[in-house]
N, C-alpha and C positions, 0 to 999 in steps of 0.2 A: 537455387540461388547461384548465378554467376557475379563473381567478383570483378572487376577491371582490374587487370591486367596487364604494365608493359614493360616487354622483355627488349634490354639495351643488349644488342646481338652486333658482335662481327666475328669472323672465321680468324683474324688474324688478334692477335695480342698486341698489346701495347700500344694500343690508338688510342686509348680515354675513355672507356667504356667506363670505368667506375666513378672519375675525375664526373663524366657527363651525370651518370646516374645520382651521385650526390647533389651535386650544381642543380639540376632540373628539377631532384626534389626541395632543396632550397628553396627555388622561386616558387613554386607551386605552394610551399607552405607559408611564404609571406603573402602566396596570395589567399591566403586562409583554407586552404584546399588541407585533409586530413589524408595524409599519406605515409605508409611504412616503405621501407628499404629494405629487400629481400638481396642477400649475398646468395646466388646459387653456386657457384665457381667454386663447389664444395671438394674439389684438390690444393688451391692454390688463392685460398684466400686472401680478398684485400679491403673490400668497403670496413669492418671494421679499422684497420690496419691506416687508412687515407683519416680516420676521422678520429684518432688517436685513442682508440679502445683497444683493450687487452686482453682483459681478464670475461667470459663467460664461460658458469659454469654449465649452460647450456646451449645448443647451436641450432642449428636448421638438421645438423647430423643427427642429432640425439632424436627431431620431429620427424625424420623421413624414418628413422631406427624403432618409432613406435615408445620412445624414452620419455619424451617428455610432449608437452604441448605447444602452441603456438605463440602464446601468451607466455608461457615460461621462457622462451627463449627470445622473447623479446626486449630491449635493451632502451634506454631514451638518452640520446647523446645531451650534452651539455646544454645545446643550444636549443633543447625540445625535440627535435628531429626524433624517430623511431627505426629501429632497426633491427631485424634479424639475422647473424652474423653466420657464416658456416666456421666449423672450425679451423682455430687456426694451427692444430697440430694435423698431421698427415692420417686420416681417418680413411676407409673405406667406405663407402653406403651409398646405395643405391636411392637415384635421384628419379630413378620412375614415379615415384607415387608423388611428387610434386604438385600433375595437377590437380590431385585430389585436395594433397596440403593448402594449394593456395583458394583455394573453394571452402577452406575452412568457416564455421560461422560467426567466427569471433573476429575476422578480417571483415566481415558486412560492413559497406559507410565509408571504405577506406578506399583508396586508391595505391596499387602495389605496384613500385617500381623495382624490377627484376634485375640483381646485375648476372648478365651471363657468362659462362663460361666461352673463354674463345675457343675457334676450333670449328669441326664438323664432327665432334665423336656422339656418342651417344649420350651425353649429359648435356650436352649444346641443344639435339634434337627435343631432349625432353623438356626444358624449357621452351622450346618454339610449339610444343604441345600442350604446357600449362597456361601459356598467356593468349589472353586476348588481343592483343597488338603489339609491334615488334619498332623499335625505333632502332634502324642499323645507323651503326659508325663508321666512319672511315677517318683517315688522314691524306691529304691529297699528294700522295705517290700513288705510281705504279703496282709495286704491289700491294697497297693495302686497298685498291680500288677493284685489282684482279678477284680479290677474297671477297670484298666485302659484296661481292657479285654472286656469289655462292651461298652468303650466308642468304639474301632476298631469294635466291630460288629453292634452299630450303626452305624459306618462311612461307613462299606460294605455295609448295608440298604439302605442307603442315594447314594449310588454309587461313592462315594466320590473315589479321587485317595487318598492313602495313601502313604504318604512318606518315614515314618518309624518313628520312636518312640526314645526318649533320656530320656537315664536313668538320675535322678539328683541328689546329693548330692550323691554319689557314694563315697564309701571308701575303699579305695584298700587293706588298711591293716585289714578292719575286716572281722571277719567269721561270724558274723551275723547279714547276709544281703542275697539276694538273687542276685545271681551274672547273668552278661550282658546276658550271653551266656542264662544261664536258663531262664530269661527274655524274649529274644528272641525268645527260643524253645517254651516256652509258649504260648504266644500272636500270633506265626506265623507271626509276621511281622522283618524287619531289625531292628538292634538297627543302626540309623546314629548317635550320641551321644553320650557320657558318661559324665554328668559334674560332677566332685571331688567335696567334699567340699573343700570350697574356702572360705575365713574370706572375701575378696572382694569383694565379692556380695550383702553381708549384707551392706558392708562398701559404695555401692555406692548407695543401699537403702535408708540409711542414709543422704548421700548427695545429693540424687536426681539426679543421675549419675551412665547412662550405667556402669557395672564393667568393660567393656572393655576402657572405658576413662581414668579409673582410673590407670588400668592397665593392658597395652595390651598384657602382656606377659606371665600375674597369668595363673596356668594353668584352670580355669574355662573360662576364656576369649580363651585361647585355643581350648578348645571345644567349644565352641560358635563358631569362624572363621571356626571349620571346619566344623560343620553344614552351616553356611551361604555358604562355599562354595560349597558344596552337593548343596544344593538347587539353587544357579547359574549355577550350570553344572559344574565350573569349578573343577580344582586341588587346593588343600592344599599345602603350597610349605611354612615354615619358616626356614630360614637356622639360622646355629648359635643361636638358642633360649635359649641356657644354659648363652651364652654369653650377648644378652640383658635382662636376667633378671637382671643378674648381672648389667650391665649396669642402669639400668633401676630404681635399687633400689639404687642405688648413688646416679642418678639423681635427687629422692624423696628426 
């Protein structure tokens, strides 16, 4: 049994790898798609943490440590979302046996969105080892472009399928930034992505709420549905979007 698989990877921190890996599995679960949320960034935890959980008594630590199970350590956020959290105290444990964990048989039916560790160390690798496919981040600077170039040619090492890459905090009106397209050209890979800055993203950090709940029509949330829908095969299809924003922010 192979499970799917995909690990949100960049080499550099603090571009939105966890902010994306919630958001994406947001749209993917309204689009009735059955998917967990795997926290691997088992030093420095934060998917729990972005989506306002605290308390497990069990982690992804305790299931790479032989302690508990896969199901025991899984969590169901408010909003139904699922999650397996690493801990949030400073633990040691070895995240080799990962991709046995995520080949687990109780994951079957699901779709596992990976948050990874940033970096190039050995916990980074073992993730681009357990998943079947890698969606790298970036933010359009200099150097989160330089990294996130490292992270795609470890994932070609690793044999990893690559999906393509989302640009994040993307600003359409500045000139200095490095744009999609040059992005692209760079890394050799597709941009599937581009997330704007969005005030809603922060704002559902805050609440511990996907930005797509908050609201599904911000355009950040926008770009997240059509990533989720790339990665289901399907089409992007929103008719009238000018008109439920409008809507939308009445309704707030």
């Amino acid at each position: 049994m192979v499970v799917r698989s995909i690990g949100i990877v960049s080499a550099k921190g603090g571009v939105g790898k966890t902010a994306s890996t919630i958001n994406i599995s947001a749209a993917l679960m309204q689009m009735k798609k059955s998917v967990i949320m795997v926290d691997a960034d088992i030093n420095a935890s934060g998917l729990g943490l972005q989506l306002g959980m605290f308390h497990f008594p069990f982690t992804l630590n305790d299931v790479l440590e032989n302690k508990a199970g896969m199901l025991e350590a899984m969590y169901i956020h408010s909003s139904g979302m699922r999650i397996i959290p690493a801990s949030l105290c400073i633990r040691k444990a070895g995240i080799s046996r990962l991709p046995r964990v995520l080949d687990d048989p109780s994951l079957e039916g699901n779709l596992i969105m990976v948050d990874a560790p940033p970096g190039m160390e050995s916990n980074s690798q073992a993730v681009l080892k357990a998943c079947t496919d890698v969606i790298a981040i970036t933010t359009p600077d200099l150097p989160s472009v330089a990294d996130v170039i490292k992270s795609i040619s470890a994932a070609r090492e690793n044999g990893c399928n690559i999906l393509g890459m989302i640009v994040n905090r993307y600003n359409r009106h500045s000139s200095e930034q490095i744009s999609a397209k040059e992005i692209e050209s760079a890394c050799g890979i597709p941009v599937i992505g581009v997330v704007p800055e969005d005030r809603t993203v922060a704002r559902g950090i805050f609440r511990g709420l996907p930005a797509m709940f908050l609201n599904p029509y911000s355009p950040a949330s926008v770009a997240y549905k059509k990533v989720a829908a790339r990665i289901a095969g399907e089409e992007y299809a929103e008719k009238n979007l000018a008109l439920k924003r409008l809507l939308w922010k009445f309704k707030r």
